[in-house]
N, C-alpha and C positions, 0 to 999 in steps of 0.2 A: 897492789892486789893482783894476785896471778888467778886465773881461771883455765881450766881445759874445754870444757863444752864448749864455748863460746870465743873464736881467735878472732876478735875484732879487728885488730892487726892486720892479720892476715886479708881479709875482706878486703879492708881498705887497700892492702899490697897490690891485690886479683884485682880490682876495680880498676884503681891507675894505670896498672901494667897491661888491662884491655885497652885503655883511652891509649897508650901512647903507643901500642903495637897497632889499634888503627890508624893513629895518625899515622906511622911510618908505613901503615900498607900504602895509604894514601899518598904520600909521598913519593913512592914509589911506583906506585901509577902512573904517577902523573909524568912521571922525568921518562917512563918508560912510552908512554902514548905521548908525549908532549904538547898533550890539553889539557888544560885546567880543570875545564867540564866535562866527565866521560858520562856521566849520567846526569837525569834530570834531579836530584837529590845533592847532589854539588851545587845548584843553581838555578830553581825554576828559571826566574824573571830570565839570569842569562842563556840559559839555553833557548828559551824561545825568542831572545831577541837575535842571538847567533843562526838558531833554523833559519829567520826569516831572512838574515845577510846572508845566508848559503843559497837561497831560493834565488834570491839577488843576482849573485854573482852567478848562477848557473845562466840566465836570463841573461845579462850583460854578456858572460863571456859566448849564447850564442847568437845574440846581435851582433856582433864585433862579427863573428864567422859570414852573417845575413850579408852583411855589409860587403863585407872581400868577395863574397860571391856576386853581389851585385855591380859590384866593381868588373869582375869576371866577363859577368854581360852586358854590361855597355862597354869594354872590350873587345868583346867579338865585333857586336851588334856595329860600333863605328870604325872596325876594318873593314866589313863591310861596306861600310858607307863610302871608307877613302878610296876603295876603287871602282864605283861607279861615280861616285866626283870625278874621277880622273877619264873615267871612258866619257861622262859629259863635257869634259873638256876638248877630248878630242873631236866628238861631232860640233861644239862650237869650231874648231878649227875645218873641220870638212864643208859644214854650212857657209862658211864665211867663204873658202875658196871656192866654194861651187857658186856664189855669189857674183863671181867674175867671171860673168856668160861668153862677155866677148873674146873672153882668154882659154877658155877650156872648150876641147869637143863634146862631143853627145858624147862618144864611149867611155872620155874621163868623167866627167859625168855622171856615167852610168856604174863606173868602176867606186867613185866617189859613195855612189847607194849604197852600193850591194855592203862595202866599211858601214854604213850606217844601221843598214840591215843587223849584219852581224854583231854589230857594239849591244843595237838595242836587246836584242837575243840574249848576248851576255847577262843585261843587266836586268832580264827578268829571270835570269840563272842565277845571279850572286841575289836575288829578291828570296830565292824560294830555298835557295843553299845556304845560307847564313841562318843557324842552328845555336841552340844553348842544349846538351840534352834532348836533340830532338824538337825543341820547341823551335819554331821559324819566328824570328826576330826582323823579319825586314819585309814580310809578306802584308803586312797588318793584322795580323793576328792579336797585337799584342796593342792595338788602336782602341779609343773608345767608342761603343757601341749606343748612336745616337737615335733619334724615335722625334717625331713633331715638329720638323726643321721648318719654323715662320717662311712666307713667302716672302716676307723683308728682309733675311737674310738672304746673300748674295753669295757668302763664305762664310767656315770658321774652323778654327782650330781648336778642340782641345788638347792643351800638355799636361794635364794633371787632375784628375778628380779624387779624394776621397769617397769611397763610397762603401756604407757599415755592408753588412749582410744582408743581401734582397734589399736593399735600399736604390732607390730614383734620385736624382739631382736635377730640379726643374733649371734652367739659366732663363732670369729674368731680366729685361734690359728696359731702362726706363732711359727714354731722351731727353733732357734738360732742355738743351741747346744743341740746335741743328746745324749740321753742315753743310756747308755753302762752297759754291767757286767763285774763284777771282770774275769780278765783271762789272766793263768801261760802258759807256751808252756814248755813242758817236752821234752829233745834232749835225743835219744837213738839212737843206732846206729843198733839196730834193739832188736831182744829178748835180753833179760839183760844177762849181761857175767860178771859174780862175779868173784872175786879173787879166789874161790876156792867152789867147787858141796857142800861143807856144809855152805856154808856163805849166809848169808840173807840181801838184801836191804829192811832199813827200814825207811818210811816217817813218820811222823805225818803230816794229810789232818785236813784242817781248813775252819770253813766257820762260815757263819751269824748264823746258827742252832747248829754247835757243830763241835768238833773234832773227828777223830779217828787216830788210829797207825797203819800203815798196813804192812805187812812182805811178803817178795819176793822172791822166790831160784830162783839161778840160771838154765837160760832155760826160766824162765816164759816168753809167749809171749807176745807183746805188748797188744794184745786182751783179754787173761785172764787178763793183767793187769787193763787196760781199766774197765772191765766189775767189777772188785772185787770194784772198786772205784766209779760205779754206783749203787751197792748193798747198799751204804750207801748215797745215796744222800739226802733222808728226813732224814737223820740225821744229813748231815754238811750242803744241800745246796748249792754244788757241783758235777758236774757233768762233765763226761768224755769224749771223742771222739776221736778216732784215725785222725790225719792229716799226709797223706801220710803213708809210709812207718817206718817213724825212727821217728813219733813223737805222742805226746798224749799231746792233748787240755784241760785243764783245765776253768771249765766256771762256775760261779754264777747261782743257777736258777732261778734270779730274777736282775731287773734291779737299777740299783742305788748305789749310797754310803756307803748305811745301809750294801750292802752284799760287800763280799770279797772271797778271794780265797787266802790259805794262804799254803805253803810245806816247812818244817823241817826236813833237811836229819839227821834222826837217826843213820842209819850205811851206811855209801855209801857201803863197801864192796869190793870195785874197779869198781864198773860203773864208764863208763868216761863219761856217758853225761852227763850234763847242765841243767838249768832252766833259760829260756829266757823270760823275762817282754817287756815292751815295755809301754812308756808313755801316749802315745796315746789309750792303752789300746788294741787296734788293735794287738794282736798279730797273726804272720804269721806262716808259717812251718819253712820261712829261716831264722826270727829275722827280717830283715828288717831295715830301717833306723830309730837311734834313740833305736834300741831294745838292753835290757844288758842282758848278758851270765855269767851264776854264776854256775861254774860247781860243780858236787852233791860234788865232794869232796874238795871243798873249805869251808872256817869259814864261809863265807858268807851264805852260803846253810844252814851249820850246824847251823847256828843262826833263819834263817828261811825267805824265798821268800814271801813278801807278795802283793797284787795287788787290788784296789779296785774299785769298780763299777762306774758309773759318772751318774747324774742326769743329769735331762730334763732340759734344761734354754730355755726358749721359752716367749711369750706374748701373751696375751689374749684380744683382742680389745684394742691393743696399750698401756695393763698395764703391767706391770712387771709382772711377774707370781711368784710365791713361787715351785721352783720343786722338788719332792723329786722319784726317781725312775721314772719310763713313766706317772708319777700323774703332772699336773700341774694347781695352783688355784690363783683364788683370788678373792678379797675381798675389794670391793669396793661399796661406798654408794647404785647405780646404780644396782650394780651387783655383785654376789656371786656364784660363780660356781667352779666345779672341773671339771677336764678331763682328766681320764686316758686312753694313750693311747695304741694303740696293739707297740708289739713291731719293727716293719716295722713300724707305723706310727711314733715313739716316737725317730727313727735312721733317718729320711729322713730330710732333712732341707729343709722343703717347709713350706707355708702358706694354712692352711686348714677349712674349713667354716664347723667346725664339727658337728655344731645343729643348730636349729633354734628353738627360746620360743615363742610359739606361745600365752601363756595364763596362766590362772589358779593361783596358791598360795591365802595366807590368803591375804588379804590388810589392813592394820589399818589405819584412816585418825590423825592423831600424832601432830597434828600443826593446827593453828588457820584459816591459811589461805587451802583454797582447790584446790592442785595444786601436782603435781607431786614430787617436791622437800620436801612436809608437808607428804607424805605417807610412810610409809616404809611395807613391804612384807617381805612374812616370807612362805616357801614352809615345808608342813608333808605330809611326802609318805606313802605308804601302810607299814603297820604292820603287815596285816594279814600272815598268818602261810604256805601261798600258795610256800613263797619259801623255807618252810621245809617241804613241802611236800612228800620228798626222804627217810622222816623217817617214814613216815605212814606203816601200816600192808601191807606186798604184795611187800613195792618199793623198789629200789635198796639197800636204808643203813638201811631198817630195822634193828632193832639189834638183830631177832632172826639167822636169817642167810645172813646179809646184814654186810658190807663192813663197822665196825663199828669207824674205821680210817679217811675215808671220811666225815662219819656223824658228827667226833668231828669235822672237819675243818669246815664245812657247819654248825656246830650250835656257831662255833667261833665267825666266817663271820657275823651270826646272832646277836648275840649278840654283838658286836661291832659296827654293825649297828645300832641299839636299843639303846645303850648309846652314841652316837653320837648324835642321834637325841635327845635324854636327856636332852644334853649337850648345843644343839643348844636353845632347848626352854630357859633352863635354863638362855643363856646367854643374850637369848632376854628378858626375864623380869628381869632380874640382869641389864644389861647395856641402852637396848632399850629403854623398859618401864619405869622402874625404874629410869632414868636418863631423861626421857622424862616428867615423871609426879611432878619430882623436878625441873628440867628448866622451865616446863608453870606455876608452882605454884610462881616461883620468877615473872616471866613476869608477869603474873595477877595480883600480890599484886603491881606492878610498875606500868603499865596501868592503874589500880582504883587510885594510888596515883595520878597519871598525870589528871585523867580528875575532880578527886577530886580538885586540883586544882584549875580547867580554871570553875567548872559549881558551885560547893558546893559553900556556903553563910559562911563567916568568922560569925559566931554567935559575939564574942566582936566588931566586929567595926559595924554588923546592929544593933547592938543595941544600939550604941553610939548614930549609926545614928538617929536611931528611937525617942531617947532623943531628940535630935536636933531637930529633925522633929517637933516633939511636942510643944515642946518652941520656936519655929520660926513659928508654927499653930495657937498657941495660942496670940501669940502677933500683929501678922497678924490680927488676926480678932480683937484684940484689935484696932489696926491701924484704919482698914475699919469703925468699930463705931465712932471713933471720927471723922473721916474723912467725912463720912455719915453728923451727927451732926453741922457743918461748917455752911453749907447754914442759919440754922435757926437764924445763927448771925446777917443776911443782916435784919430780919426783924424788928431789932433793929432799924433801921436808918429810917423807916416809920413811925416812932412815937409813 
């Protein structure tokens, strides 16, 4: 049947030869952008699951940047650090030889200050000159801003708070278990009564700091005894008290496990008293329940009484705390803090709201997304020299005629402070950063793979396509001509 009006043929030619000249646009597109999805009509679902990987990686790849800069600043921030470490090494060295009074004159001396003078100067110059950008990294600036400090606290550190927008962090500190010092109870029945006016009782006194041997004639009263055992306390870290009448208190001068309190009867002599411990550590004048009696001339004595201190076990906003002496800490995502307490607070078992954070530390944003759990905080306190202040010309531990014993413990203090916070940056770009800029660097190259996936164009199957396209375009429009050309049959039958 041949028809003119109506090239059905042809229709169908025009119909295919659109489908297969869009596929090759399409094909062509694609090898030309080489993404699969250039529009959301290629692909709702994938392109909005591709959007949200590109939001992804923009997020990762400026963590990654957050990070190297924060890297950047603890950096500066502990070259800083490593040269007033080294200037407080020097005034330990000047302390120590200014120590040797009977070796130096007044004007070494004096010459010995004015170095001290000057260090200290320095190191409130590299406090206020150690900059990120302008921002002062070692002045305290960059410390947390604390409000309510309990009168049971004694000290504390914060290294780390979270803290969201206008948000407060109460630290609440409950004591379980209180802390105790080592401590012996010496039983005398009043001044010592030897076997015989030439015979001597002799101990060996022990402590966290050192030992000494002390010697006793008969007659000595409980009070020179007392007192000869205080003469040595910064040397054992021991220290003495008469309790009652017939007895002499033995006590740690510091709180915790680390110290002890230790008596080795070298010669009893014939004293008939005793040394009374007690587990609980609590010891009384009478022994009390639970207390052992180990009298001086027993093996037991002669082998040596020993007694140790008991640490803080307490919690910190419902965390375990780490305790070591009236110090109790932890260390937690959220929260990083210490708290040493007085020693009345560190012995009372109660729950005490001992600070309140109100602000302040560095903040890093560490993570793609921007949110409280993506930041982590990092607290540097002042460095400056203001708390060695004691050693400048004129103050108390001057070392030309200052208390040059004091000044070694206060430039200790110092310097154990200063490596601590060393220690601290150090661990945050060792662990923080450095574990933070290798986690978003796997994550990014896994996000680029994913949306590479669902958006990027397979180059061998568009091109297969593209082939296809072509030879299904091309014979299309072959189709359409011959199809075209049909009607002109009809006019054959007109003669």
């Amino acid at each position: 049947m041949t028809r003119i009006n109506s090239n059905v043929n042809s229709l169908i030619a025009q119909r295919v030869l659109g489908q297969n000249n869009q596929a090759l646009s399409t094909s062509l597109e694609r090898l030309s952008t080489g993404l699969r999805i250039n529009r959301a009509s290629d692909g709702p679902a994938g392109l909005i699951a591709s959007q949200n990987l590109r939001a992804e990686q923009a997020g990762l790849s400026s963590a990654i940047s957050n990070a190297e800069r924060a890297d950047q600043v603890a950096n500066i921030a502990e070259g800083g650090l490593t040269e007033v470490s080294g200037l407080l090494t020097e005034l330990q060295g000047l302390v120590t030889a200014s120590a040797n009074t009977a070796g130096l004159s007044t004007e070494e001396k004096e010459a010995n200050q004015l170095q001290i003078d000057s260090i200290l100067q320095t190191i409130d110059r590299l406090a206020e000159s150690t900059s990120f950008q302008g921002e002062k990294l070692l002045n305290g600036s960059l410390d947390y801003e604390t409000t309510n400090v309990a009168a049971t606290v004694d000290d504390f550190t914060v290294n780390r708070a979270k803290l969201g927008f206008g948000e407060t962090r109460d630290v609440n500190l409950l004591v379980t278990q209180s802390a105790q010092q080592g401590a012996l109870l010496l039983s005398f029945g009043g001044a010592l009564d030897l076997s015989a006016a030439d015979a001597t009782f002799v101990i060996e006194l022990a402590g966290a700091k050192g030992s000494r041997e002390l010697s006793f004639s008969s007659g000595t009263s409980l009070a020179d005894f007392t007192a000869a055992i205080n003469t040595f306390t910064e040397v054992t870290g021991v220290s003495a008290a008469l309790s009652g009448a017939t007895h002499v208190r033995l006590d740690t001068t510091e709180l915790g496990s680390d110290h002890f309190v230790s008596v080795k009867v070298i010669d009893g002599a014939g004293e008939t008293g005793a040394i009374v411990t007690k587990d609980t550590v609590d010891v009384n004048a009478d022994g009390g329940a639970g207390s052992v009696t180990t009298a001086f001339l027993a093996a037991g004595a002669t082998n040596g009484i020993k007694d140790l201190g008991q640490d803080i076990v307490a919690t910190i906003n419902g965390v375990a705390a780490t305790g070591s002496g009236a110090t109790a800490r932890i260390n937690t995502e959220f929260l990083d803090v210490s708290v040493t307490l007085t020693t009345a607070g560190a012995q009372a078992l109660a729950s005490t709201n001992v600070l309140d954070i109100t602000g302040g530390g560095a903040d890093f944003q560490l993570a793609g997304d921007v949110n409280i759990a993506g930041k982590t905080s990092l607290g540097i306190g002042n460095v400056a020299a203001r708390f060695l202040s004691d050693l400048g010309s004129g103050a108390t531990l001057n070392i030309v005629d200052g208390d040059t014993s004091k000044a070694q413990e206060v430039l200790d203090a110092a310097i154990k402070e200063v490596s601590g916070l060393r220690g601290k940056l150090g661990s945050f770009q060792s662990n923080t950063v450095g574990g933070t800029i290798r986690s978003l660097g796997v994550s990014l190259e896994n996000t680029t793979a994913a949306e590479s996936v669902i958006r990027d164009a397979d180059f061998a199957s568009e091109t297969a396509g593209l082939t296809r396209a072509q030879i299904l375009s091309q014979s299309a429009t072959q189709a359409l001509t011959i199809a075209n050309s049909q009607p002109q049959n009809a006019l054959a039958l007109l003669g």
